[in-house]
C-alpha positions in Angstrom: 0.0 0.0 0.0 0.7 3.1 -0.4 -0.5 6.2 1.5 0.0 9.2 4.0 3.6 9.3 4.5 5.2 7.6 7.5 2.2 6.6 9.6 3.9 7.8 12.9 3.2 11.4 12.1 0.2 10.9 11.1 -0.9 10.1 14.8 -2.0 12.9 16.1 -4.2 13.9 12.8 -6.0 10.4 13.0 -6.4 11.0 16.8 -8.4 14.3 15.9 -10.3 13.4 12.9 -12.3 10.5 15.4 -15.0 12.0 17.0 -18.0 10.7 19.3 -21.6 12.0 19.1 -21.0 15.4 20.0 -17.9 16.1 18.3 -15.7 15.4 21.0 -12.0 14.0 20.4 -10.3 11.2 22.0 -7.3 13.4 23.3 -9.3 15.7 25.6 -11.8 13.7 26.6 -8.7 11.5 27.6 -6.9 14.2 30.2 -10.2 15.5 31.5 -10.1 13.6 34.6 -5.8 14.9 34.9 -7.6 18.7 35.1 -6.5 19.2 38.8 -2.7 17.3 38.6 0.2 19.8 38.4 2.4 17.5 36.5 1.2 14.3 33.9 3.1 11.6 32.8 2.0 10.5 29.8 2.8 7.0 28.2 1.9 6.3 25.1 2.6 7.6 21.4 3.7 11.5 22.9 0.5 13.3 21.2 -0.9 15.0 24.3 1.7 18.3 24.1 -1.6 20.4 23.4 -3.6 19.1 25.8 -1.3 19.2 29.0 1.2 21.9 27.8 4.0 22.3 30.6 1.8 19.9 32.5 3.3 17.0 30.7 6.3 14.5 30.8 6.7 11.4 27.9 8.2 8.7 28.9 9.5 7.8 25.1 10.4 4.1 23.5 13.8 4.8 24.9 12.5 4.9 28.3 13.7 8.5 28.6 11.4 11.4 29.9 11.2 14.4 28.1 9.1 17.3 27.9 8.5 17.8 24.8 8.7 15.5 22.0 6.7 12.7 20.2 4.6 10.9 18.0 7.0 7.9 17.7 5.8 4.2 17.7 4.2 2.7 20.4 6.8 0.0 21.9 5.9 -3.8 23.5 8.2 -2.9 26.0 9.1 -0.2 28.5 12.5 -0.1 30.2 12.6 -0.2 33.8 13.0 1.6 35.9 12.6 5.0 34.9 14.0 7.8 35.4 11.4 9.6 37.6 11.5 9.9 41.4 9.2 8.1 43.9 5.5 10.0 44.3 7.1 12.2 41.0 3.6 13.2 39.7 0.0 13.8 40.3 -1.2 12.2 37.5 -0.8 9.3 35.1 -2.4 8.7 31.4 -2.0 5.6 29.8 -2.7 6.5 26.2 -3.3 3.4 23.8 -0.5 1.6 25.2 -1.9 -1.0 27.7 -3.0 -3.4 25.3 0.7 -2.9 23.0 2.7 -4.1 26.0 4.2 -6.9 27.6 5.7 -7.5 30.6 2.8 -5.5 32.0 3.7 -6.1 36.1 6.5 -4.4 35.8 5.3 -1.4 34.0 1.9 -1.0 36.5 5.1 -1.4 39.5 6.8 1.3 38.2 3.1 3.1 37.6 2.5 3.3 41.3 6.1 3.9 42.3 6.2 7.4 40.8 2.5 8.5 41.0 1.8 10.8 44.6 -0.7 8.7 46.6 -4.3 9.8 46.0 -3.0 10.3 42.4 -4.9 9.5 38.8 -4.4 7.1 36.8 -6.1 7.5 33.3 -5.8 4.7 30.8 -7.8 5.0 27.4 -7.4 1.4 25.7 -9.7 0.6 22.5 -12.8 -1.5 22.8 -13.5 -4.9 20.8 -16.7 -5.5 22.0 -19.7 -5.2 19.7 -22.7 -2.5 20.8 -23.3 -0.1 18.4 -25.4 -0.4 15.1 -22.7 0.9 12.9 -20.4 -1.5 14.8 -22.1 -4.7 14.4 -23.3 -3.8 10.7 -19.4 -3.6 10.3 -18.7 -6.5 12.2 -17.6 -9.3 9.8 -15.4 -6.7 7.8 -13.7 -5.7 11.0 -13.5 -9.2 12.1 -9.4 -9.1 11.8 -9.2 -6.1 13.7 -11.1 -7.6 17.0 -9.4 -10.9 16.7 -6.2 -9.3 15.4 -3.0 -9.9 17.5 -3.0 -7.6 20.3 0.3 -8.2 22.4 -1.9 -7.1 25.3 -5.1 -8.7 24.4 -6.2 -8.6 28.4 -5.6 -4.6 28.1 -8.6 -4.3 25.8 -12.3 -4.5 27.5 -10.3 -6.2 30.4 -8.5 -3.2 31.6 -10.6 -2.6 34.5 -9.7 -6.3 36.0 -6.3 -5.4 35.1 -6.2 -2.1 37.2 -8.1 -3.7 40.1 -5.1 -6.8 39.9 -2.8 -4.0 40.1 -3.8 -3.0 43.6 -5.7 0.6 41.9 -9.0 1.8 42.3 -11.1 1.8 39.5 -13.3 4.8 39.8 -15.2 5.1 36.5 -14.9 2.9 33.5 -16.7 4.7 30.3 -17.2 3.5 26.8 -17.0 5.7 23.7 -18.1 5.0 20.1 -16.0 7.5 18.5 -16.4 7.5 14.6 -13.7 8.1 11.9 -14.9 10.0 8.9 -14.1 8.1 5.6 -15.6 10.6 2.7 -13.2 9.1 0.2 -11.0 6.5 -0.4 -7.9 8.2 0.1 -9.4 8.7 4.1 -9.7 4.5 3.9 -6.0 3.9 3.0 -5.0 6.7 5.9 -7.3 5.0 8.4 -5.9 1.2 7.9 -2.2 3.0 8.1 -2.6 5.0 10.7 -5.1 3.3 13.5 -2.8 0.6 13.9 0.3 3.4 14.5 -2.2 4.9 16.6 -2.5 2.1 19.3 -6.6 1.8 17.9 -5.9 -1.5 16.1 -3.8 -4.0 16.3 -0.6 -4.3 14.2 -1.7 -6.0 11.0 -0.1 -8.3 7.9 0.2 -6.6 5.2 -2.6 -8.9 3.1 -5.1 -8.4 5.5 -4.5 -4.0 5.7 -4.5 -4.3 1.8 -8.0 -6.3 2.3 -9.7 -3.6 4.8 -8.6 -0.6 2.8 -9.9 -2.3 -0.4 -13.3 -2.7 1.4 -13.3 0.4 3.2 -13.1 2.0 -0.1 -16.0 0.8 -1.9 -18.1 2.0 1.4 -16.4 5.8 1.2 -18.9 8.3 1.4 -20.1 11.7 2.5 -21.7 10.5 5.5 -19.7 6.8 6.0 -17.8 6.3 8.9 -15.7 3.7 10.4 -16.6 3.2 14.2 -13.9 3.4 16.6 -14.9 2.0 20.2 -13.1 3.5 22.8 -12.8 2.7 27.1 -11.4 5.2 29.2 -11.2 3.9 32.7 -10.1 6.2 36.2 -7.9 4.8 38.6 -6.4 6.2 41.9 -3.7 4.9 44.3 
């Protein structure tokens, strides 16, 4: 295939071209519960710069944390430990990540090692379950995507048992059907490229992405989408 450029930057554009109902995008409804922490940590593919400004740390695939930086690919594994001190920051978001990595003890150790106690823990993980109309009309094209192979699979609609394994809190646990647009082909190709870069679907073989974007083409339209399920689950210490 052939598309947008190196799907890594495209990211962040995919990330605000999926909206739900009202128009909302992932990324804010994402650090809306982090409104009150002083400093945010996020972990994931470094897209939330606008959202958290000077709030925000990225822990990047090198294990390093930086202030500014980001997209880059979303790793299998994080190094550990990092380079943060004990009770470092007030809040925590966990952005499409926990169902890309392995090793997943270690990583939810070093989560409550440097999170303040009474801090928030946000993870936003996508959804495989079927409960929208558009989803389920969808379903048997999007087949590969919800039995596609997660590395995390347990860090999909399991994230809450996950969290509460974990020794955290879950205090809310909300599902979104956020929808991306697809008025042309051209939007299809970009979608299969960049939603697995995103964290949204799983990494995919190369027959099977040429297969969805040939099928997502012949549905293009003014008013098609392609749903895209979302959790977002609250945690605290």
């Amino acid at each position: 295939m052939s598309g947008a450029g190196d799907p890594t930057h495209a990211v962040r554009r995919v990330l605000e071209r999926i909206v739900d109902p009202h128009g909302t995008t992932p990324l804010p409804w994402a650090v809306g519960p982090l409104a009150g922490a002083r400093t945010v940590l996020e972990i994931g593919p470094g897209v939330l710069d606008a959202e958290l400004g000077e709030r925000r740390r990225w822990l990047d695939p090198e294990g390093r944390v930086v202030e500014r930086g980001g997209p880059a690919p979303l790793p299998r594994t994080l190094a550990t430990p990092w380079p943060l001190a004990t009770n470092a920051v007030d809040g925590i978001c966990l952005l499409l990540a926990l169902s890309r990595l392995v090793a997943i003890d270690r990583v939810f150790a070093e989560i409550r090692r440097v999170l303040r106690p009474a801090g928030t823990l946000v993870v936003l993980t996508p959804s495989v379950t079927l409960r929208t109309v558009p989803e389920l009309r969808l379903a048997r094209l999007l087949r590969p995507v919800r039995r596609g192979a997660w590395p995390n699979r347990s860090g999909l609609d399991n994230a809450g048992w996950l969290l509460a394994a974990a020794d955290f809190a879950v205090m809310a646990d909300d599902r979104m059907p956020f929808a991306l647009p697809l008025p042309d082909p051209a939007a299809a190709l970009e979608a299969v490229e960049t939603l697995p870069a995103a964290g949204l679907w799983p990494p995919l073989p190369a027959d099977v992405a040429e297969n969805l974007a040939v099928e997502l083409a012949e549905r293009c339209g003014p008013d098609r989408v392609l749903p895209v399920p979302v959790r977002r689950l609250v945690a605290r210490r």
